[in-house]
N, C-alpha and C positions, 0 to 999 in steps of 0.2 A: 052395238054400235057406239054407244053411249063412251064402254070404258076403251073402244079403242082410239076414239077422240079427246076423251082426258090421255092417253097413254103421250098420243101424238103432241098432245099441247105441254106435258111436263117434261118432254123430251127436249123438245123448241125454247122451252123456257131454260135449261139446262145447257143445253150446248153452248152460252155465249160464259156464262159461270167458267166452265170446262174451260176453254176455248182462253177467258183471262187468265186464272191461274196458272194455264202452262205459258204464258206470254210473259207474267210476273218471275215463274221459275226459269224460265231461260234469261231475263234481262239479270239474275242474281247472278254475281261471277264465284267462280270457283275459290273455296278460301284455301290463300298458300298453303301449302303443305310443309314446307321449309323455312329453316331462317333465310333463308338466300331470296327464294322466290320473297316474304313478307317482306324484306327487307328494300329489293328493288320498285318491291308497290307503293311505296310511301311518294305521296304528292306533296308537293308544296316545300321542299326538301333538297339541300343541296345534298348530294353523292358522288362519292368518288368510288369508280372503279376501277381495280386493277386484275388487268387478263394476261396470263400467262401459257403460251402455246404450251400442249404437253407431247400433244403423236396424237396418231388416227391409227385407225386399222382396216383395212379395204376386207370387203366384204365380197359375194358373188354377184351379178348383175351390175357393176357397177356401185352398190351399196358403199354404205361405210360409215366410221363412227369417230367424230374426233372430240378430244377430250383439252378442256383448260380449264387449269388452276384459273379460283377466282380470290378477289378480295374486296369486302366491297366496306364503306367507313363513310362516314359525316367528318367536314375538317371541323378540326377541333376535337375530334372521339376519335382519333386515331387508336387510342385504346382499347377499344369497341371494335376491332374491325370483327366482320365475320367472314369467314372462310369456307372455301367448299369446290366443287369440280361443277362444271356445267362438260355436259354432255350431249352431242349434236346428233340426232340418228339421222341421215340419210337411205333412202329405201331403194334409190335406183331403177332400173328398170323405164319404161315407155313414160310412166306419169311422174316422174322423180318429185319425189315428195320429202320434207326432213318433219322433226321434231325434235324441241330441245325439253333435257329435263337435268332439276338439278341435285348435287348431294351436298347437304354439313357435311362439316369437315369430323363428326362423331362419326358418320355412314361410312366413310372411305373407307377405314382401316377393316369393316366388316364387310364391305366389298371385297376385299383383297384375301380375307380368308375366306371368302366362299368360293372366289376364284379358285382360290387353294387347291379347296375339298373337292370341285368341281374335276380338276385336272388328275386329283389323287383316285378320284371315284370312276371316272372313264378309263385310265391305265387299269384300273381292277377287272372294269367288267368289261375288259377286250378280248373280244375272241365267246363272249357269251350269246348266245341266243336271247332277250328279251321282246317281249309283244313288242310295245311300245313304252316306254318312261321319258320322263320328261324330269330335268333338275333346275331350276329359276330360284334364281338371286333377285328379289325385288324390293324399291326403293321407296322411301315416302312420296320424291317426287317423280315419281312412275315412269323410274326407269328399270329396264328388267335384262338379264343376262343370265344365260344358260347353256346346257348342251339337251340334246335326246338319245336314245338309242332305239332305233327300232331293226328289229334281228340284229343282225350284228354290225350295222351302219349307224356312224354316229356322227352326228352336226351339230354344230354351235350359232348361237344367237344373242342377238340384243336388240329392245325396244326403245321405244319410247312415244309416251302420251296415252290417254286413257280411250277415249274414245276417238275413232280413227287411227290407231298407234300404228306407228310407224316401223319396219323391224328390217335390221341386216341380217342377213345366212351370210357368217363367215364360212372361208373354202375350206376351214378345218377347224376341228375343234383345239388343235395346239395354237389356233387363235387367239386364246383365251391366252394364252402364254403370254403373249403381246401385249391384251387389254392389261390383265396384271402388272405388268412392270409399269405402261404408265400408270394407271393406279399408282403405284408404288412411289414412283417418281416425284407424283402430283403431292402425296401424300409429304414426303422427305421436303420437296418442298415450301408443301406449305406451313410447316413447322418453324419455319424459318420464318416466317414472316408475320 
């Protein structure tokens, strides 16, 4: 009796220990992932931003996914600007939900080749039988894009956010066609600036 009343008292004493440290680990926010996300966290700080529409791409369900070139600079550091895409997922559906995530402007251009390989790699294995595979492009700031096959049905995708993430089912995988070029766009653009 003895030790199931120490058990019960070291528990009692325990649960509120427990009970802070996840209260301390949920009040810590997320450290950016990006220069883009670090850069628009800065408090006390004037900022200039410059947003440039790039295209969407509609998804099934109403989903969809739109893409802007961004720039973001302190006046006076205009030489300093940083660059990069911000990326909106919309999920559609009854509970329409979004999530934005974003990329450097070093990420783009390896977005755009995995698009590539992605499109190169589905034209290969058309008409094949596989279980299921799965191919994902994923970003520092969690955003992801891919296609599957499973038997010989293939679908295209993109997320975005870590927990709770958000994702479109585009209606084809030559979807990707589309994310691509702006990708590409954003890219040509943002070279420019």
């Amino acid at each position: 009796m003895k030790k199931i009343i120490i058990t019960v008292l070291c528990a009692l004493t325990l649960i509120p220990l427990v009970a802070s440290a996840q209260v301390k680990e949920k009040g810590n926010a997320k450290e950016p992932a990006t220069k883009l996300e670090a850069f628009l966290a800065k408090k006390g700080k004037l900022l200039i931003k410059d947003f440039y529409e790039l295209g969407g791409v509609a998804g099934r369900y109403g989903a969809k996914i739109k893409l802007d070139a961004v720039v973001l600079y302190e006046p006076g550091q205009e030489s300093q600007r940083i660059r990069g895409i911000r990326v909106e997922v919309n999920g559609g559906g009854k509970y329409e939900r979004s999530d934005t995530s974003f990329l450097d402007l070093e990420e783009i251009k390896s977005l755009s080749k995995a698009i590539e390989y992605m499109l190169n790699l589905s034209k290969k294995w058309k008409g094949t039988n596989r279980e299921y595979t799965e191919v994902v492009f994923s970003t520092k700031g969690d955003f992801k894009i891919g296609f599957y096959q499973r038997g010989t049905e293939t679908g295209a995708f993109s997320s975005s956010g870590y927990v709770g993430q958000v994702t479109c089912f585009f209606t084809s995988p030559r979807d990707l066609i589309s994310v691509k070029d702006i990708v590409d766009r954003g890219l040509k653009l943002l070279s420019e600036k």
